[in-house]
Backbone bond lengths (Angstrom), bond angles and torsions (degrees), N, CA, C in turn:
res aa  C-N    CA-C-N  psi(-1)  N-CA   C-N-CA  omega(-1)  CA-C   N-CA-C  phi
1 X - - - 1.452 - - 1.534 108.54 -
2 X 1.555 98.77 118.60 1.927 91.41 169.30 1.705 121.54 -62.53
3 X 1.127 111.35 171.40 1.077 118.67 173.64 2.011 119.86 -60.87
4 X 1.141 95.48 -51.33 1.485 103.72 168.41 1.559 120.19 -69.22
5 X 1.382 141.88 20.83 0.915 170.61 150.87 1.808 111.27 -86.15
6 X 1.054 78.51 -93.59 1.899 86.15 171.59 1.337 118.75 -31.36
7 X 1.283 116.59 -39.88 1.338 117.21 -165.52 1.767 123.05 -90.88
8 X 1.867 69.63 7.71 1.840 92.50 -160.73 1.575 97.23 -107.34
9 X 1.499 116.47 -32.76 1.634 132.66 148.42 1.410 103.38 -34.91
10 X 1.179 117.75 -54.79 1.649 125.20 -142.42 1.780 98.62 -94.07
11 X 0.951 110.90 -44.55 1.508 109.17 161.39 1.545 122.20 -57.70
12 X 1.639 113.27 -56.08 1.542 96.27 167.42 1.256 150.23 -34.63
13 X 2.039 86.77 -52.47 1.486 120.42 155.74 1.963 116.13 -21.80
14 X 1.453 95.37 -69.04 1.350 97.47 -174.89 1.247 127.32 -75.89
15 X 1.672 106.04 -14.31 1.591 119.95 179.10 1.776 105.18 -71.63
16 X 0.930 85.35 -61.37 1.643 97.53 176.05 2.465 107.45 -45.20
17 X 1.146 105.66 -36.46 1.526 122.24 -169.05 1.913 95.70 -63.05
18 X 1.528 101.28 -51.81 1.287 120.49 -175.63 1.366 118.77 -76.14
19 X 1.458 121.53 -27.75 1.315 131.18 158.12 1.989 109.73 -43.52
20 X 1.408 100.14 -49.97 1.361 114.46 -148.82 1.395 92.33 -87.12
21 X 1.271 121.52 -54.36 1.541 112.40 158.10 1.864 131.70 -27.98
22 X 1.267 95.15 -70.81 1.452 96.56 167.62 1.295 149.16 -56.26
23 X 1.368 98.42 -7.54 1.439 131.81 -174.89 1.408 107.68 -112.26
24 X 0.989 125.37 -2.39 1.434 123.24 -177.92 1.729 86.77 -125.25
25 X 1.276 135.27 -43.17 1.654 115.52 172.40 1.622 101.40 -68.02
26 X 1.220 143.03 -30.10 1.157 142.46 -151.96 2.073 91.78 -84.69
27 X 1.185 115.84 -30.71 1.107 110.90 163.35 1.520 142.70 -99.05
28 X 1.294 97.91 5.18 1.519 128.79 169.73 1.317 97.51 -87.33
29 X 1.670 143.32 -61.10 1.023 141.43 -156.55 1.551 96.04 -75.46
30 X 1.083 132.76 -53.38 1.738 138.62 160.26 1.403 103.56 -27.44
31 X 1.274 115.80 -86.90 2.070 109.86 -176.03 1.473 87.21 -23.35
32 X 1.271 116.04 -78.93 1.526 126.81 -156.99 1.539 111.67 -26.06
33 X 0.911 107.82 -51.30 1.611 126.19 -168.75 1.193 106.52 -79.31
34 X 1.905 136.68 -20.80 1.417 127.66 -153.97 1.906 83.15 -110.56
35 X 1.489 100.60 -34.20 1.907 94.39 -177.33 1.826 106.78 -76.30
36 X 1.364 110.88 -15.81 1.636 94.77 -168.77 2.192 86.97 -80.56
37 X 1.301 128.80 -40.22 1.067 132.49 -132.93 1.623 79.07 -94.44
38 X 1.219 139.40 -29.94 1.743 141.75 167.44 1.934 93.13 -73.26
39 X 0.670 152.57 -1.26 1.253 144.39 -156.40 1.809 92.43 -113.95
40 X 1.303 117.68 -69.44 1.563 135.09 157.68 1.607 103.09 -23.28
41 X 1.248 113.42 -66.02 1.813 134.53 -177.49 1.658 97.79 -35.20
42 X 1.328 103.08 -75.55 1.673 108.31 174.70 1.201 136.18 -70.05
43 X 1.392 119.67 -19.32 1.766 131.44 169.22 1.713 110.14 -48.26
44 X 0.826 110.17 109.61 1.716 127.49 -171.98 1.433 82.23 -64.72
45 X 1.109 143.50 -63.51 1.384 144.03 -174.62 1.683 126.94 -58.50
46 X 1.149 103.19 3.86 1.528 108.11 179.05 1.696 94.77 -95.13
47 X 1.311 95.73 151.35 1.602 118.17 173.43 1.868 105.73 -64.26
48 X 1.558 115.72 158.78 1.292 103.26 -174.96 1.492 97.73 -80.34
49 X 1.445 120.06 -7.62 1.902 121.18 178.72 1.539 106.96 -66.75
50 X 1.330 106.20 -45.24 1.718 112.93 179.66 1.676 90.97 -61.32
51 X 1.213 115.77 -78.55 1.695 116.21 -166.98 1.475 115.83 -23.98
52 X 1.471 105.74 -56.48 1.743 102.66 -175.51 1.291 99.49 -76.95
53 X 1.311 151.49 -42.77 1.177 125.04 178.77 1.443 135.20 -71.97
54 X 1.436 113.94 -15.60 1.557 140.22 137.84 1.606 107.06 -23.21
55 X 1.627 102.45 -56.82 1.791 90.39 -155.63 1.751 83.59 -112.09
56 X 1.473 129.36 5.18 1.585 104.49 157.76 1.405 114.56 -71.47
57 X 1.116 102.95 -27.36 1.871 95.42 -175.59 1.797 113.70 -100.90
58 X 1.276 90.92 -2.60 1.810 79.62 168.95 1.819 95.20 -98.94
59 X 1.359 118.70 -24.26 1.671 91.42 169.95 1.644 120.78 -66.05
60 X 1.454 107.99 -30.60 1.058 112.57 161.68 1.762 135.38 -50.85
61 X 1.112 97.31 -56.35 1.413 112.83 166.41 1.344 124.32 -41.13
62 X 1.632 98.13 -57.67 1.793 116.88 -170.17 1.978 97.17 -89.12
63 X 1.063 114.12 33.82 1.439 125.20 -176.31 1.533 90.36 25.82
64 X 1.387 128.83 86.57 1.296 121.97 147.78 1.433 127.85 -66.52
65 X 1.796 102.47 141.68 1.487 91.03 156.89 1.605 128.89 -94.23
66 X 1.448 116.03 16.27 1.784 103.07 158.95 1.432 129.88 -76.68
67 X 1.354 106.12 0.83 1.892 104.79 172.05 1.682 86.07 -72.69
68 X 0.820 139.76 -40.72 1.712 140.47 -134.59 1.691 103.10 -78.22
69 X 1.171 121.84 -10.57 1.248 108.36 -165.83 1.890 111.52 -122.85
């Protein structure tokens, strides 16, 4: 194997490392965002303006199917 080969291994290597990274915070930061915005949903103390916009963007989020109909 040449050198410019290998190094072309070794880059994928890490492309692929960084893929898997970002994709696993990118879905950590998501939970994050679907439990704070269900949290709002149930707070007896939120306005009914907070509430519906609470659960427009978690149907959104959680790709609902009640926009669909």
């Amino acid at each position: 194997m040449d050198k410019s080969h290998a190094q072309a291994q070794e880059t994928r290597k890490r492309n692929t490392q960084a893929r898997r990274e970002r994709h696993e915070r990118e879905r950590a930061e998501l939970e994050a965002t679907i439990n704070a915005l269900r949290q709002i949903r149930q707070n007896p103390k939120a306005t009914p303006g907070e509430k519906l916009e609470a659960i427009k963007l978690l149907i959104k989020l959680e790709g609902g199917v009640y926009g669909q109909y």
